[in-house]
ZAMARGU-4260 file (C-alpha; in steps of 0.2 Angstrom, whole numbers, plus 5000, padded with zeros to 4 digits):
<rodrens>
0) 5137/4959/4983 | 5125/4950/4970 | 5120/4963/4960 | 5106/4951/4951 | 5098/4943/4966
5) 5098/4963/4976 | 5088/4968/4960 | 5075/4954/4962 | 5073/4955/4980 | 5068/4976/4978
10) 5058/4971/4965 | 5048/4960/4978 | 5046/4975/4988 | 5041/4985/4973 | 5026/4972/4972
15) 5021/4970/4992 | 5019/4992/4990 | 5007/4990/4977 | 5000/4976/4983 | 4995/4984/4999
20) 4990/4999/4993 | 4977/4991/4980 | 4969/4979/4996 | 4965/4992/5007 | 4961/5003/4988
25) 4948/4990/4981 | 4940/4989/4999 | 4935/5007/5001 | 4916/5003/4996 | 4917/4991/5012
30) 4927/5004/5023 | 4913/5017/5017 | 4897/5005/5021 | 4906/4999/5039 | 4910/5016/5047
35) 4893/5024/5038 | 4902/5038/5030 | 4897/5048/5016 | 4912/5055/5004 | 4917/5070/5013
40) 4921/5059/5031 | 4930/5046/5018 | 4942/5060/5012 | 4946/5065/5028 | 4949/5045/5029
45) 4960/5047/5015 | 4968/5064/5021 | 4974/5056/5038 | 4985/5045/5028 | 4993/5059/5017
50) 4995/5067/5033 | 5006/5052/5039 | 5016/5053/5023 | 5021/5074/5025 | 5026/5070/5043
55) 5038/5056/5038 | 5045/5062/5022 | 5054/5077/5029 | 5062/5067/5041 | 5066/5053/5029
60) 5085/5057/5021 | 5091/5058/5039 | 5085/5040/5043 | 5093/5032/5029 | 5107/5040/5032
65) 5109/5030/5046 | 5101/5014/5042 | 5101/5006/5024 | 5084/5003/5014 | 5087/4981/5018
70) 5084/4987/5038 | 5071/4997/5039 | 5059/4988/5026 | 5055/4974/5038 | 5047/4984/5050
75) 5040/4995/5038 | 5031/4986/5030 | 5024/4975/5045 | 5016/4994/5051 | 5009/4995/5035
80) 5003/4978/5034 | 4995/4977/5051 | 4987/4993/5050 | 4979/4987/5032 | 4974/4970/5041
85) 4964/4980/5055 | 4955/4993/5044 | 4937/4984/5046 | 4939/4978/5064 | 4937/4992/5072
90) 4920/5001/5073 | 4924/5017/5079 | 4929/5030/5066 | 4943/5038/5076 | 4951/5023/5075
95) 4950/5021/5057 | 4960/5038/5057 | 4975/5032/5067 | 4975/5017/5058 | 4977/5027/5041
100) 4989/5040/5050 | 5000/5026/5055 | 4999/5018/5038 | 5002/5034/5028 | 5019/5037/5038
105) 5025/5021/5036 | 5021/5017/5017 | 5029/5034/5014 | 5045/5031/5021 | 5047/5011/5014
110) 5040/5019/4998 | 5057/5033/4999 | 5067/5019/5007 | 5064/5007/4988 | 5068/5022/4978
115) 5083/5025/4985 | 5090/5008/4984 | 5085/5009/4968 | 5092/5023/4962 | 5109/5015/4967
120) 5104/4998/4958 | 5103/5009/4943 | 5119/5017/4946 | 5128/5001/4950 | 5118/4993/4934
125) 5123/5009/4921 | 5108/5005/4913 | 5089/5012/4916 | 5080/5001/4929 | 5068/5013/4938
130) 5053/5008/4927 | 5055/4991/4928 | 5054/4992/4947 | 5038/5004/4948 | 5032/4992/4934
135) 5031/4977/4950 | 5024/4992/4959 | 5009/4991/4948 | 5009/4973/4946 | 5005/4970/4964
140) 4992/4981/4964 | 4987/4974/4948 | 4987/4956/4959 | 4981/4966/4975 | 4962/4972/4965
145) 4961/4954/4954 | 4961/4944/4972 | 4947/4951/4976 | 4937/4951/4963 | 4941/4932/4964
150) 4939/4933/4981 | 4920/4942/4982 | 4912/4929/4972 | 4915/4915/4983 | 4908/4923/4998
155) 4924/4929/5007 | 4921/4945/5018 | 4931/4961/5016 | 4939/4959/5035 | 4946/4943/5029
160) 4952/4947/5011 | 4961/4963/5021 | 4969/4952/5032 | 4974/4938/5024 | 4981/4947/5014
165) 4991/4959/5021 | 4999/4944/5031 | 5004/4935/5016 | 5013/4951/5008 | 5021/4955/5025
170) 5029/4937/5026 | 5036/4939/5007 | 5044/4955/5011 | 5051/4951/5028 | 5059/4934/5016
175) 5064/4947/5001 | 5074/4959/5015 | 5089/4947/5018 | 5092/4949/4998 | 5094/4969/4998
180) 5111/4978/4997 | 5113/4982/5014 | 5126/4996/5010 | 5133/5008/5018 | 5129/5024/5020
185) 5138/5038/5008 | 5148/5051/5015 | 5133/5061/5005 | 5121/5053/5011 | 5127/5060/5030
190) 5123/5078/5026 | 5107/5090/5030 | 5094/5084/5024 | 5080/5094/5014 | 5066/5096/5023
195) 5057/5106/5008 | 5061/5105/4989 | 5068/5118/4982 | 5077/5124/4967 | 5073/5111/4951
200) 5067/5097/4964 | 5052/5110/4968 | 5045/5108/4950 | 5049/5088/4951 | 5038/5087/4967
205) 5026/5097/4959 | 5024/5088/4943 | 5025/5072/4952 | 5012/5076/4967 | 4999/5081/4949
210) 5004/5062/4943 | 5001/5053/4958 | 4984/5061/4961 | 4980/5049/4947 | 4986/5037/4952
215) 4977/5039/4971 | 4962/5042/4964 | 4963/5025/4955 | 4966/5018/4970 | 4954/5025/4983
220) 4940/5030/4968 | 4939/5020/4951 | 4929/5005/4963 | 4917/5018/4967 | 4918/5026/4952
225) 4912/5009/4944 | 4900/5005/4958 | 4891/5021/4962 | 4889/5031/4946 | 4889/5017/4932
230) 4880/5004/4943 | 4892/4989/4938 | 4891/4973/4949 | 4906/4972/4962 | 4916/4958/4951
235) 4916/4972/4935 | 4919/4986/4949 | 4934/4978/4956 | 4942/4977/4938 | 4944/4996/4936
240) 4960/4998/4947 | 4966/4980/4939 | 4964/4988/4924 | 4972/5004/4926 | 4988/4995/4936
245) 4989/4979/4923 | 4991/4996/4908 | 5002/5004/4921 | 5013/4989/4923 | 5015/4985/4904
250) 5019/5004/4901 | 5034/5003/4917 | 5043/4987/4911 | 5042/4993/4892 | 5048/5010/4901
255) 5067/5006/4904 | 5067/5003/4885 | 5062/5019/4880 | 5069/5029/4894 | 5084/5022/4883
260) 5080/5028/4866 | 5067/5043/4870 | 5071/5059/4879 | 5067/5061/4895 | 5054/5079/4891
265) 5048/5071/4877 | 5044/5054/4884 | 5035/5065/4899 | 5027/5075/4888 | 5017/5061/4877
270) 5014/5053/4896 | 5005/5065/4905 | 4995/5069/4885 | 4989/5051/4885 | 4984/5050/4902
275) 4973/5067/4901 | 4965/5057/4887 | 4961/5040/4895 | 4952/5050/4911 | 4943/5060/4898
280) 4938/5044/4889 | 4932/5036/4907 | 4920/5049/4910 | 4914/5054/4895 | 4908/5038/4891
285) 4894/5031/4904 | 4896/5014/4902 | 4907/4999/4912 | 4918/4994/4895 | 4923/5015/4892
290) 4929/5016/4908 | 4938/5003/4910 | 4947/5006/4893 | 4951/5024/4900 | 4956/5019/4914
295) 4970/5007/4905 | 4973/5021/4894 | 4977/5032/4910 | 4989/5020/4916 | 4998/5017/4901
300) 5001/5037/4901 | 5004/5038/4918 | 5016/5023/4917 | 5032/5031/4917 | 5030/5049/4925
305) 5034/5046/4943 | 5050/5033/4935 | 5055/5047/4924 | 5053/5062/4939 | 5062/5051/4955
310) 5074/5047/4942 | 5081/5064/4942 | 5077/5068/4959 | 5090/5055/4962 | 5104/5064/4951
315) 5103/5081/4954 | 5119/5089/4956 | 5124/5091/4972 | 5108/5082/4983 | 5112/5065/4990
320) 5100/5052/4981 | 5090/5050/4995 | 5086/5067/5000 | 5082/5071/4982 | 5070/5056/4982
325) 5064/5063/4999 | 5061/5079/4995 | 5051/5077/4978 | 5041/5063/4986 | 5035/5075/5000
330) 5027/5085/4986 | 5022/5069/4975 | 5016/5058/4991 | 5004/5073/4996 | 4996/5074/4978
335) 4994/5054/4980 | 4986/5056/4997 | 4978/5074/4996 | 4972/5073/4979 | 4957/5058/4984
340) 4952/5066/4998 | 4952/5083/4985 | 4940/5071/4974 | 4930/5067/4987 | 4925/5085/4991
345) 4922/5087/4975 | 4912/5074/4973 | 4902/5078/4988 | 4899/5095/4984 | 4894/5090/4962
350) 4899/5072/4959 | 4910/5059/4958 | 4915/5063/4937 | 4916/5081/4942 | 4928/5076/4955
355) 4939/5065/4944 | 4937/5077/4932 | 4953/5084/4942 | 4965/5069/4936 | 4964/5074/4916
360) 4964/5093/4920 | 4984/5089/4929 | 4989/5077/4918 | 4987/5091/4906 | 4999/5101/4917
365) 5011/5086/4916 | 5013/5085/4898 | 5012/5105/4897 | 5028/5107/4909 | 5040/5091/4906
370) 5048/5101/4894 | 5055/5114/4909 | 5056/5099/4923 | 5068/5088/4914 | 5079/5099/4904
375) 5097/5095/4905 | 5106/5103/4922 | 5125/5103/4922
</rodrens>
């Protein structure tokens, strides 16, 4: 086993997840303007994926118990690549559903499937590693919204940025595989696994499913944030997720070094404070340069909370890594997936900063409940 060269082959698949996720993120505009739809039938959009995610994930600890994380990403990620490559060929809106349903299910199992390998890196390394690898998690969706604001200027169309793309993170991923651990399975690994949190890993799911509404609304609405209520050009529009994943990314791989010298609660704590902030600087400021600057604000805050939280999901006393990871991620892979669809009501019904109003108010709830999450357990 080569420790060194299994670490750099998850990080690639740390990057092709968030690359993914920020191409079909930075095209939701398009989506919008191709199917005709108006926020409430985006959500719904959105909600067909999250819906994918809560159908894999209780069944997630059962499949890695029987295949390691280096055998399923391949065909993983080829789902979720060809079902990103195909979200503006079709004209039918049924069809976009499937499309997200199919992609929500898989991204949520290879998302689970990473984790878990990771969390045995970090236990084979004895030394913190989970920030670094959500940090290439936000560096490809950094490089995912930056190629197409590169990409839009020259006259390339959505469809082909959408599938170009995905082909060209399906191939890296498909030659980072080989590279994985391969393990085998624990005799932990083997027994029942959790279908719902419970016990601490309920508050973890919770506290983790108020963070990565954040982060899903950055994805699916800082674009349309930037576009529809501050009227900035689509070059400047596409920067906001860039922005918010670029912060993100400098906060995760300066995050192993704190995790190391800053408890746990207390790291938490000033994460969720300084992300509340950054979202309420976004929107109390109607202006392009405010926005972005919250929105890098928000990712630095945000940076390490899903780290910290899947961290110790993955060593709570008694749970297999993978069903801990599984069962929190069922809670925090519903906030990422529910909680656009939740602003697009909102936004629908009042507007789009009432809606994102939302991500400040649980970031909030983060900082005020680290404490209780991450105390010491026996």
């Amino acid at each position: 086993m080569n420790l060194r060269r299994a670490t750099g082959a998850l990080r690639a698949q740390f990057f092709v997840a968030g690359a993914l996720f920020a191409t079909w993120g930075v095209q939701v505009p398009g989506i919008k303007a191709h199917y005709v739809l108006g926020e409430q039938a985006l959500a719904v959009a959105m909600l067909a994926s999250g819906l994918g995610a809560v159908i894999a994930l209780p069944q997630a600890g059962r499949i890695l118990a029987r295949r390691s994380p280096r055998a399923l990403a391949p065909g993983l990620v080829a789902v979720c690549a060809a079902c990103v490559g195909s979200l503006l060929l079709p004209a039918q809106y049924g069809v976009l559903l499937a499309l997200m349903l199919a992609y929500g299910f898989a991204a949520a199992l290879f998302d689970v499937a990473i984790n878990d390998e990771a969390t045995e890196i970090e236990r084979l390394a004895a030394r913190p590693l989970m920030s670094g690898f959500h940090g290439m998690f936000s560096l490809g969706g950094m490089a995912g919204a930056a190629a197409w604001s590169m990409l839009a200027p020259l006259g390339v169309s959505p469809a082909a940025h959408l599938a170009g793309a995905a082909a060209a993170l399906g191939l890296l991923s498909l030659a980072a595989a080989p590279f994985m651990l391969g393990r085998a399975r624990h005799a932990s690994d083997r027994q029942a696994p959790l279908s719902l949190p419970r016990g601490p890993l309920f508050l973890l799911g919770v506290l983790a499913g108020l963070g990565l509404v954040g982060e899903g609304a950055m994805y699916d609405w800082s674009v349309l944030y930037l576009r529809q209520e501050l009227a900035a050009p689509a070059a400047i529009a596409s920067l906001g997720y860039a922005s918010f994943s670029g912060a993100m990314a400098l906060g995760r791989f300066g995050g192993d070094w704190a995790r190391a010298r800053v408890a746990p609660a207390t790291l938490l704590r000033a994460s969720g404070a300084l992300g509340a902030v950054g979202m309420a600087l976004a929107l109390a400021v109607p202006h392009p340069g405010a926005a972005l600057a919250g929105f890098a604000l928000m990712g630095l805050g945000f940076a390490n909370v899903v780290p910290l939280l899947f961290s110790a999901a993955g060593q709570v006393p008694g749970v297999a890594p993978a069903h801990g990871i599984a069962a929190v991620s069922a809670v925090g892979y519903f906030g990422m997936m529910a909680g656009p669809p939740l602003i697009g009501f909102i936004a629908e019904a009042r507007s789009l900063t009432a809606g994102l109003l939302v991500v400040s108010v649980f970031a909030a709830v983060v900082a005020a409940l680290a404490g209780r999450a991450l105390r010491p357990r026996a």
